[in-house]
C-alpha positions in Angstrom: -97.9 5.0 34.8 -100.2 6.8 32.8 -99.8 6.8 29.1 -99.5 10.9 28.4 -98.3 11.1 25.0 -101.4 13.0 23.8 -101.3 15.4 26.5 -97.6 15.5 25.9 -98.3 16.3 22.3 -100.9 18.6 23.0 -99.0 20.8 25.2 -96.4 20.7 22.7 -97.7 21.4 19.5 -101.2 22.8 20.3 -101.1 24.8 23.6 -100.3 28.4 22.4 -101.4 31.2 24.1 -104.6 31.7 21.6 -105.6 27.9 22.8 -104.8 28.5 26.4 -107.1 31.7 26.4 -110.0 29.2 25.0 -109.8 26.9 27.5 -109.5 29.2 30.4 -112.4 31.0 29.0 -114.2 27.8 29.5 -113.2 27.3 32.7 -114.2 30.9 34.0 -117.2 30.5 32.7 -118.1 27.2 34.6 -116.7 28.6 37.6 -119.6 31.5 36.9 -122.2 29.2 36.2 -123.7 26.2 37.0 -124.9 25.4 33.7 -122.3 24.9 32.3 -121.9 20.8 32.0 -119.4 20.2 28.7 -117.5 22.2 26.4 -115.9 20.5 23.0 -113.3 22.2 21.4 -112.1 21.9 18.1 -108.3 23.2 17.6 -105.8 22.4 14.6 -104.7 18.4 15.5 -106.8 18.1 18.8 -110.1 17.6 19.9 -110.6 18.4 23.5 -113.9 17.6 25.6 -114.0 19.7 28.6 -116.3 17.6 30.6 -117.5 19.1 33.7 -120.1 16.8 34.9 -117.7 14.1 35.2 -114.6 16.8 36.1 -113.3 15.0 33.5 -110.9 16.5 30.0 -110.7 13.7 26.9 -107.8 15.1 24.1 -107.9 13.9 20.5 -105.4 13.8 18.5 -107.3 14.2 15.2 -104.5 12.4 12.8 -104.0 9.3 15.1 -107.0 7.1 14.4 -109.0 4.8 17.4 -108.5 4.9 21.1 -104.6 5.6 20.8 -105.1 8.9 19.6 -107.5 9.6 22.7 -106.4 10.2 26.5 -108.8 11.1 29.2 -107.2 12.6 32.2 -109.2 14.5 35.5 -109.9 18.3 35.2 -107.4 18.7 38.0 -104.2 17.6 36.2 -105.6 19.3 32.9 -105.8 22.0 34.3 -102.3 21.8 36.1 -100.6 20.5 33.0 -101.9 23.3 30.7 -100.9 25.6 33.4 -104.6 27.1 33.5 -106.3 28.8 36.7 -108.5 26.3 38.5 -112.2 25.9 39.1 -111.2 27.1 42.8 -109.8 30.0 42.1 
């Protein structure tokens, strides 16, 4: 089972609709452009690393020093779990 408590928390405390319109901005605008490889956001608590070489999303939790304050997770189940439109779509 993988450890989600950072996605959990970011979901929770973070994902408003201000930080859901950043990241699907993001994600429209790889799915309009090649170019587009990695996208690092700063928000209030998190960090998040959209990287789209490696279809790949790495959350922060900014207060919660060394590796257990990170969780890397597949652009797939970021995407589903921040209830965002897909590269596919």
């Amino acid at each position: 089972m993988m450890n989600m408590n950072v996605i959990e928390r970011f979901v929770q405390q973070e994902l408003d609709a201000h930080v859901r319109g950043v990241l699907q901005g993001a994600i429209d605008e790889k799915r309009s452009s090649e170019n587009v490889y990695k996208r690092e956001f700063e928000f209030n608590s998190f960090d998040v690393v959209l990287d789209f070489s490696r279809a790949r999303v790495i959350v922060q939790d900014v207060l919660i020093a060394g590796e257990d304050g990170d969780q890397e997770i597949s652009m797939s189940d970021f995407i589903d779990v921040c209830n965002l439109k897909g590269l596919d779509r």
